[in-house]
N, C-alpha and C positions, 0 to 999 in steps of 0.2 A: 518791337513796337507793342504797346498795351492796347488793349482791345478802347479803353478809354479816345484814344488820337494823341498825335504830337501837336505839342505848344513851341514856337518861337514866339521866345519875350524880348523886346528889343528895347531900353529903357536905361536915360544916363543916369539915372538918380540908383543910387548903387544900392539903399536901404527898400525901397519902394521893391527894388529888383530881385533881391533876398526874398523878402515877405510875400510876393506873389507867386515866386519858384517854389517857396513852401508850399505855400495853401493849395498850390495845384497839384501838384506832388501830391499832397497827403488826398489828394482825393482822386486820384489814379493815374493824372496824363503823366506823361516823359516829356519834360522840359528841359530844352536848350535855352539860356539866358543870354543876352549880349549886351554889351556897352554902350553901343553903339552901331548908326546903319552900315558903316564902313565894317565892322567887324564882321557883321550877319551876311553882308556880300564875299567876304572873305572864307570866311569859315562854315555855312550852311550847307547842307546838302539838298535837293528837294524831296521831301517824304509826304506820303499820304495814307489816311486823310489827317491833314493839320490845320492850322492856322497860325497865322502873324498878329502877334498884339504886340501894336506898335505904338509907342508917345510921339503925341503929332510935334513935340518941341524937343527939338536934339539940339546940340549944336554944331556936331558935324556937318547932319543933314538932316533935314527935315522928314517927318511920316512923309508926305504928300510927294518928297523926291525924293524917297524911297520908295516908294511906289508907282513915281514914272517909271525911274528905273528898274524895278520887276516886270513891268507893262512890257518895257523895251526886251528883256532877256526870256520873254514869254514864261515867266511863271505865274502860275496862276493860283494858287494860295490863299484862298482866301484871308481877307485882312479886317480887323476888329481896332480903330484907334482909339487911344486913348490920351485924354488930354487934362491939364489941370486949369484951363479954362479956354473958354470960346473963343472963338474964331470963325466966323460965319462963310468967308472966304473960302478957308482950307475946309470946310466942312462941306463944303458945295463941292470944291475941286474932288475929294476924296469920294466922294458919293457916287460923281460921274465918272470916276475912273473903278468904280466897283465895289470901295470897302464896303462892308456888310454890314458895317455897327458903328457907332460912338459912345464910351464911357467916360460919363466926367466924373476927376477928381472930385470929391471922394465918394467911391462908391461900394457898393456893398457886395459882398460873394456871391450873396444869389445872383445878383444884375450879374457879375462877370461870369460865374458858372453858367447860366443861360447865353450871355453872346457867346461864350465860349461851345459850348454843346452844338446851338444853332451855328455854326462857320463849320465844323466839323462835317456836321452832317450835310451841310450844303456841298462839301469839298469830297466826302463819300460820294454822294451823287454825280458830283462832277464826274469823278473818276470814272464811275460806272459805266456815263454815257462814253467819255473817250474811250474806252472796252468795245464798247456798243459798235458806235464811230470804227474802229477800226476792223473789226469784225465783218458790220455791212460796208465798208469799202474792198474790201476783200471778196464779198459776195460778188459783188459788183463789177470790181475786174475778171471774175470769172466766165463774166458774158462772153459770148462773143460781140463782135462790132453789129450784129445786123441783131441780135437779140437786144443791146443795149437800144438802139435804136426803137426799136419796139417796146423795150421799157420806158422812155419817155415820151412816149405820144401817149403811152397809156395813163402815164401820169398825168400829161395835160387834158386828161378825159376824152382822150378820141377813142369809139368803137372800133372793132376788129376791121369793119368793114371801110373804115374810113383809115385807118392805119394803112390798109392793103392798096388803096388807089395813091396816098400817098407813096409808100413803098414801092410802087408796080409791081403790085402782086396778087396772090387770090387771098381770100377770105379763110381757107382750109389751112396755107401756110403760115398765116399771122397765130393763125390756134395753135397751131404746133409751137412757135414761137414761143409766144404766150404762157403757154404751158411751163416750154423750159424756164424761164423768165421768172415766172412762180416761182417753182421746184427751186431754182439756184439763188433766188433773194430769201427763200425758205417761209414766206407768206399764202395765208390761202384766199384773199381777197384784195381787187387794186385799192381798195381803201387802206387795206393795211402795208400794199405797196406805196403809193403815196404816200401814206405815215413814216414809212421806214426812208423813203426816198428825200423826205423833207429835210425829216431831224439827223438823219449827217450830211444834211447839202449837199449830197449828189451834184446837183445842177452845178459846183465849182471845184467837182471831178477832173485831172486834169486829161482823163479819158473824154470828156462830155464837154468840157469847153474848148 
């Protein structure tokens, strides 16, 4: 993979599909081109960090049901359409299922070099967080049952002293808890446990629900 990102170009117009394979190419991504959305279900692998630029008008199958269908197969790829004219409908549909961008025919390299750049680095980040994600879920089953416990009262912002009457227990115990708790979500404040605790949703843990 190039330090650039990978490009899936997905577009029936065979000359259109040439010319954008080039220009991208010559400015550093690794581009897979396809015919069509039935091809790209076929033949794609998932890679990251890339992006989907997709023609909202196919005739097999449309951007928009090509993108339910990645919805359904949980890929998450971010997607850049591209269309040779409006459609206000599919521009709404596609927005609320995620894509990132729309370019209209005809547009110019810079406009696509930047949706392209921006999907990229959106789908870097993605990545990073599922890293993250599976990381602190990992911390997390490290707990024990009576420390996770104790991790989520602390998130809900109850003091030691009010964890321990819930718990039936002392005050001295919930620190020791506490402590470990820290130590093995690897934070050194419940704010930054709450932070951590949020952003890989913890709470639908299937340890925690």
């Amino acid at each position: 993979m190039t330090k650039a990102g990978h490009i899936h170009l997905i577009d029936d117009d065979d000359s259109m599909r040439a010319s954008l394979t080039r220009m991208l190419r010559d400015v550093g991504y690794l581009v897979d081109d396809y015919s069509s959305a039935d091809k790209f279900l076929e033949k794609s692998l998932p890679i990251s960090p890339a992006v989907i630029l997709l023609d909202m008008q196919m005739p097999d199958m449309t951007g928009v049901e090509l993108q339910e269908e990645l919805v359904k197969l949980g890929r998450k790829t971010p997607i850049v359409f591209v269309s040779g004219q409006s459609h206000p409908h599919q521009i709404v549909q596609g927005l609320k299922k995620g894509a990132l961008d729309f370019l209209f025919k005809p547009f110019n390299l810079e406009e696509l070099l930047k949706a392209v750049a921006d999907a990229i680095e959106f789908d870097r980040r993605q990545l990073k967080q599922v890293s993250v994600d599976m990381e602190t879920k990992r911390e997390y089953e490290s707990l024990t049952p009576r420390e996770r416990e104790v991790c989520i009262w602390l998130v809900e912002g109850l003091l030691n002293k009010d964890i321990a009457v819930k718990l039936g227990t002392t005050d001295a115990t919930i620190k020791v808890h506490k402590a470990r708790v820290m130590s093995k979500m690897h934070v050194d404040s419940v704010q930054s446990l709450v932070k951590k605790y949020l952003e890989s949703d913890l709470a639908h843990h299937p340890l925690t629900v």
